[in-house]
N, C-alpha and C positions, 0 to 999 in steps of 0.2 A: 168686629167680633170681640165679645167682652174676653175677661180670664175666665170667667164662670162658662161661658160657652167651650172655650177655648180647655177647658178640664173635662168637659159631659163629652166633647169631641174624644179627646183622649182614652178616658173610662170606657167609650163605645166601642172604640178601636181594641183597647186593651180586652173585654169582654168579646167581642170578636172572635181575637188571635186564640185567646184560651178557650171560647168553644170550637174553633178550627183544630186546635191542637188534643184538644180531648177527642174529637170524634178523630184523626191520625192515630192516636194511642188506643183506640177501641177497636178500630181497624186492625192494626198491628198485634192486640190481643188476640183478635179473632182470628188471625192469620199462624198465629205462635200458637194457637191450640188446638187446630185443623192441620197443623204442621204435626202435633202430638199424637193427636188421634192416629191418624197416617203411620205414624211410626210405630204406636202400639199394637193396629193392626196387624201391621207388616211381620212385627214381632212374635206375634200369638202366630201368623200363618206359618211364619217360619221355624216355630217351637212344635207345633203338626209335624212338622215334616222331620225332625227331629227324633220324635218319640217314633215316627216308624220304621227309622232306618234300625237294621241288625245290630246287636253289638258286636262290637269286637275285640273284646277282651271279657273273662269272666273269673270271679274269684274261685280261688280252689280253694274249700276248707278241709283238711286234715286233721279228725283225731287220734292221737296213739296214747299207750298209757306212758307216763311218767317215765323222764332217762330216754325214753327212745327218736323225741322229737329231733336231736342234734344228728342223726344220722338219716332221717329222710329230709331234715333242713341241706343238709354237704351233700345229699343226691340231687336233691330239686335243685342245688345253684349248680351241679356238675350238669344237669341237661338245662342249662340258662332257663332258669327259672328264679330271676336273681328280685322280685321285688316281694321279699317275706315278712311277718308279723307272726312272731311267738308270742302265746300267751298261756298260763296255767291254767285249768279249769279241775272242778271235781261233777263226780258224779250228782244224778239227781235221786237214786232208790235209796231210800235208809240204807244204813252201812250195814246191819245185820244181815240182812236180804240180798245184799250187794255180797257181801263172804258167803254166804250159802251158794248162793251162784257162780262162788270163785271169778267177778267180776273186781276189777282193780279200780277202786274210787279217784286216783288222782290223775290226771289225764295234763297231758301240751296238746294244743290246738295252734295247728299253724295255719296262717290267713297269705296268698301267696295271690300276684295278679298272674295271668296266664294268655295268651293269645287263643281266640276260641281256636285258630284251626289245628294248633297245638293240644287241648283239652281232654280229648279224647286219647290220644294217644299218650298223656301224660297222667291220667286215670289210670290206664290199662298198666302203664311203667309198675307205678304204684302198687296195684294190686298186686302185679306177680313177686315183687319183691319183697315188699316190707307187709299189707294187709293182709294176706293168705297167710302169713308163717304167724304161729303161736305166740313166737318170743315179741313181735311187735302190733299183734291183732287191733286195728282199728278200724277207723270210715274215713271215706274219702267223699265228696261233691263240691260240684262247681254251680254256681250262680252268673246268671249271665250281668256282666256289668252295663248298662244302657246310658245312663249318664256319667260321663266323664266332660270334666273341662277340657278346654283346648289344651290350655295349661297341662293339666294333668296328663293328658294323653302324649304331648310333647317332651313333657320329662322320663314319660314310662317308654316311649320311643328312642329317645338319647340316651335314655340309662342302658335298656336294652343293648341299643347300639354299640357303647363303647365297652361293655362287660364282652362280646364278641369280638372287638376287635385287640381286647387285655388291654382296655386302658385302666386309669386309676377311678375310682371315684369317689 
C-alpha cells in the first residue's frame, strides 16, 4: 500500500468519524429539544392550574383625606395588618367644583396586603371606625391578589409571622 493510498485510507476514516459524530450531535439536538418541548408544556399545564386556584391574599386600598392616613396606618398594624404602602394622591374634579361640594382635594391612599379570610372583617373594622365618621370620610376596597411569587408569598408569611410573635424586623 502506497502513502497516497495510506492518506485516501485515512481521509476515509477521518470523514467517517465526523459524519458518525454529526449524526450523534443531531441525535442529541433532537433529544435536548423534545426534552424542551416537554418541559414547556409541562409548564403552560402547570401555569392552568395556577391561574385557577383562589387567591389568598388581597390588597386593601384605603382612601381618606389628608392627616388622617397615620391613624388608620397604627390601626391596620394594631389588627396585624403590618405590610402597608402610603402614598399622597389628589383629587380628580376641578378644585372649584370640588369646594362647592365641600369635598377635600388632597387625599393619603394606603396600599396594605391582607389575608382574604381576614378582608372582610377588616373592611367592616374600617368602616365603623374611621369611614362612617366625618372627621376621616373616605373609601375602602380590596382587590384579590392571584399572582404572587413563592418568594413573595414566603416573606409576606415570615413577616406576618414574626410581627405576631413581636419580633424585630
Amino acid at each position: 500500500m502506497s502513502n497516497l493510498d495510506k492518506i485516501k485510507e485515512k481521509k476515509e476514516n477521518i470523514e467517517k468519524k465526523l459524519i458518525e459524530k454529526k449524526e450523534h450531535l443531531e441525535k442529541k439536538i433532537k433529544e435536548k429539544e423534545q426534552k424542551i418541548r416537554n418541559h414547556n408544556a409541562k409548564q403552560l399545564k402547570d401555569k392552568s392550574k395556577k391561574d385557577l386556584m383562589p387567591a389568598m391574599f388581597e390588597m386593601l386600598i384605603v382612601i381618606v383625606n389628608r392627616g388622617r392616613g397615620q391613624a388608620v396606618l397604627n390601626y391596620l398594624k394594631s389588627i396585624d395588618v403590618n405590610i402597608n404602602i402610603v402614598s399622597f394622591g389628589e383629587g380628580t374634579a376641578p378644585s372649584n367644583i370640588a369646594s362647592l361640594l365641600g369635598f377635600n382635594q388632597e387625599k393619603e391612599v394606603l396600599f396594605s396586603v391582607v389575608n382574604l379570610k381576614d378582608s372582610e372583617k377588616v373592611l367592616d373594622l374600617l368602616d365603623s371606625i374611621f369611614l362612617s365618621t366625618e372627621k376621616y370620610s373616605g373609601i375602602a376596597c380590596t382587590i384579590p391578589l392571584k399572582s404572587m411569587t413563592n418568594v413573595s408569598l414566603d416573606t409576606f408569611k415570615n413577616y406576618n409571622s414574626l410581627s405576631k410573635e413581636g419580633g424585630k424586623q
